[in-house]
C-alpha positions, -999 to 999 in steps of 0.1 A, spaced: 501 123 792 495 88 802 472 97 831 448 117 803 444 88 785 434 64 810 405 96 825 394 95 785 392 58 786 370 55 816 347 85 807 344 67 773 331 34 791 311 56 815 292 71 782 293 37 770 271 21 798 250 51 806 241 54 768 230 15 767 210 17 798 192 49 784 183 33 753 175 0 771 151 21 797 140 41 769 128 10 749 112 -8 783 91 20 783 81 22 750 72 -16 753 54 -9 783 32 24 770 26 8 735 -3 -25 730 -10 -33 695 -42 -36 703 -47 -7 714 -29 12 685 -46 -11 661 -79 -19 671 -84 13 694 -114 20 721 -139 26 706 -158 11 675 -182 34 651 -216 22 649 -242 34 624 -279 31 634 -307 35 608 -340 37 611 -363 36 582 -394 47 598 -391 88 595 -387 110 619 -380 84 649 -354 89 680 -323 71 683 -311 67 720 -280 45 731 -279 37 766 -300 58 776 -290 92 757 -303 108 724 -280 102 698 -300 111 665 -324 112 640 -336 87 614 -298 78 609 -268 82 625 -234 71 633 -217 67 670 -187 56 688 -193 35 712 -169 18 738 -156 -17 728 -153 -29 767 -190 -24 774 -223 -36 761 -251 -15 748 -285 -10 744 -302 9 710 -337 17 714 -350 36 685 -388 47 690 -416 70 673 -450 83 689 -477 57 675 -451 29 668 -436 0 685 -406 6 705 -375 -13 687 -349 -26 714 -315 -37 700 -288 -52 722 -252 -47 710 -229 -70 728 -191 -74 733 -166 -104 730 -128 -106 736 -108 -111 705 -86 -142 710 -66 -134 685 -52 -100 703 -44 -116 735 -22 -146 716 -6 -117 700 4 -95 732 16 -130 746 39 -137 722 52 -103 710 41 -75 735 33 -91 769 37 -56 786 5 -50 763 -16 -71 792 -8 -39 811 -27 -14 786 -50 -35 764 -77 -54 791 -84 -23 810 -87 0 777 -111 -24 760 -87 -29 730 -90 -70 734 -128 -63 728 -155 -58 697 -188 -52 692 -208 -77 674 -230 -52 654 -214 -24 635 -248 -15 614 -282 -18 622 -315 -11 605 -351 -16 620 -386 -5 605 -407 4 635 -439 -13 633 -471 11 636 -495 1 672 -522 -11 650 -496 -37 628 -482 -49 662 -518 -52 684 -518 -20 704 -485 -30 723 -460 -3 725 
């Protein structure tokens, strides 16, 4: 009966050490595949474009994205360009820039530095410094005949 017990014993401490390095393995990678950033802040950030000239087109980068009004998601690790135009009117340009949030990277350095795996290369460290904007096209004749 005595040999029993000491097998039990050492399959107990077996379980024991297996169990702890499964949960520690378990919560490196959790670490490692979580950002707060990213969770918190996300990729992308919602824009809304106006126009209050009627009937205008709404492109960003380069692609038609509405009419009049409209909202979009754009990428927070790249910079944009609106352009919003109308036959017979001048052609608004808007730039929409990004900037890296300080206050995410001091974060993921002192709570989450696996985050500085995840977070630069998803653009969750970054915003957009617009989130609405509103032009009146001006007609050719109110802005000299330059388009």
């Amino acid at each position: 009966m005595r040999g029993n017990d000491s097998v039990s014993i050492t399959r107990r401490q077996v379980f024991k050490k297996t169990l702890v390095l499964l949960l520690g393995a378990g919560w490196s990678i959790s670490l490692t595949l979580s950002s707060c950033a990213l969770m918190f802040n996300g990729t992308t950030k919602s824009v809304t474009i106006k126009s209050m000239t009627q009937d205008s087109s709404i492109y960003v980068d380069g692609n038609y994205v509405g009419e009049d009004a409209c909202s979009v998601d754009l990428e927070r690790n790249k910079r944009h360009v609106v352009l919003v135009k109308k036959k017979g009117h001048k052609t608004e340009i808007v730039n929409i820039g990004n900037n890296v949030q300080v206050g995410w990277i001091a974060f993921d350095a002192l709570f989450n530095w696996f985050a500085f795996l995840t977070d630069p290369t998803t653009g969750a460290w970054y915003g957009l410094d617009r989130d609405n904007i509103v032009v009146k096209l001006a007609t050719l004749k109110e802005s000299n005949g330059k388009e």
